[in-house]
C-alpha positions in Angstrom: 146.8 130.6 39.1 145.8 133.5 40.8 145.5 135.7 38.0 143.3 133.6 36.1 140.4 133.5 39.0 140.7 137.2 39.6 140.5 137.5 35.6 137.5 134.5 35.7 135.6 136.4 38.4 136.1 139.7 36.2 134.5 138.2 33.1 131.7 136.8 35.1 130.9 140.2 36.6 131.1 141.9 33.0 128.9 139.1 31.7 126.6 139.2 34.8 126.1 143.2 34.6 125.7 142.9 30.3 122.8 139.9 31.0 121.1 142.3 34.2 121.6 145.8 31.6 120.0 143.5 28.6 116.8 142.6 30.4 116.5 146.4 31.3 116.7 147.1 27.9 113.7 144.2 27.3 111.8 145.7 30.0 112.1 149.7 28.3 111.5 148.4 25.5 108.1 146.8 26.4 106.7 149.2 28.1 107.2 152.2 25.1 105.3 149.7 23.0 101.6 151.2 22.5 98.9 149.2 22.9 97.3 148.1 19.7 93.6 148.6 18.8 91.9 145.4 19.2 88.6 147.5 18.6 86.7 146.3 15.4 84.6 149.5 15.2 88.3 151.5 15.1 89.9 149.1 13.4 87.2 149.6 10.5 87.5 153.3 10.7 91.4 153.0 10.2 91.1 150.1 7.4 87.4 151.2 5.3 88.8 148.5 2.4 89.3 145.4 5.0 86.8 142.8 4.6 84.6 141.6 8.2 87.3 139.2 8.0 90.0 140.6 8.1 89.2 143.5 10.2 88.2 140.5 13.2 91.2 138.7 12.1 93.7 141.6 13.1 91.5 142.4 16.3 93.0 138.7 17.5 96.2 139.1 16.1 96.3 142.3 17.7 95.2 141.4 21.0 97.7 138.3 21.2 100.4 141.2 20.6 99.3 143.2 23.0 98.9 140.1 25.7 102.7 138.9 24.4 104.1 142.6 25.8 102.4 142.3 28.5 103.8 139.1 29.9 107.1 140.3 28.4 106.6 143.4 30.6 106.0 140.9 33.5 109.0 138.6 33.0 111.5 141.2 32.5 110.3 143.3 35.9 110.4 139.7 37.6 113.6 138.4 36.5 115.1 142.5 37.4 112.9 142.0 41.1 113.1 138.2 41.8 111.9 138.6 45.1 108.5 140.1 44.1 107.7 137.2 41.6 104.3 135.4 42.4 104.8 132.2 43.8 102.4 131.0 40.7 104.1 132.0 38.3 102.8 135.1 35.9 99.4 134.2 34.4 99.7 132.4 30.6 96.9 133.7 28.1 96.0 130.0 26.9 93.0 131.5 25.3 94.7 133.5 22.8 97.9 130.5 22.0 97.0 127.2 22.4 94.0 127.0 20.1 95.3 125.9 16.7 92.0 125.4 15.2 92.2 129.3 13.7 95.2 128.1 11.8 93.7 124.9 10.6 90.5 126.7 9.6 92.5 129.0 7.6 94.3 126.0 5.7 90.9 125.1 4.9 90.3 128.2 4.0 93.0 128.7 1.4 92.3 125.3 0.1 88.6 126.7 -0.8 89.3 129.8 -2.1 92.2 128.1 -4.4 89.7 125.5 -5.7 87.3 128.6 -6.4 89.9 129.9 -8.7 90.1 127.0 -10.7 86.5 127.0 -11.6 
């Protein structure tokens, strides 16, 4: 009965040290991200054959990425440094992901331009 505690208690250390060396690995991993260009001016200079459209649509996109690493870059420092964590939590971009209307305006969207083609 012995054995199988001090063999439990081994597990749970490997597993505990595997989960705390994962979320390390998270946090590296965030932070050698590079920031995307949410600028439409350099956007355009990268991209001369995107359409206005698309060009604003993947300044969003691309800001919601680069908010997304950031929070990531948050969590994983939090969860490696409990004791720093802000007592309110780590800030939520609602902005950029709780407004569903972009998607619903691009069903729309794709509902026009597929009725176009059919004329």
């Amino acid at each position: 009965m012995k054995y199988q505690s001090k063999k439990s208690k081994e597990l749970s250390k490997r597993m505990n040290n595997a989960v705390y060396k994962s979320h390390e690995r998270l946090l590296d991993n965030a932070l050698n991200q590079r920031k995307e260009v949410t600028d439409p001016s350099k956007l355009r200079e990268r991209y001369p054959n995107f359409t206005d459209h698309q060009i604003s649509r993947m300044a969003r996109l691309n800001e919601k990425i680069n908010a997304a690493n950031d929070f990531l870059i948050e969590e994983q420092y939090y969860w490696l440094n409990p004791k720093e964590r802000p007592s309110g939590g780590i800030e939520y971009r609602a902005d950029l992901f709780d407004n569903n209307n972009d998607y619903e305006q691009d069903k729309e969207e794709l509902q026009i331009i597929n009725d176009q083609q059919e004329i």
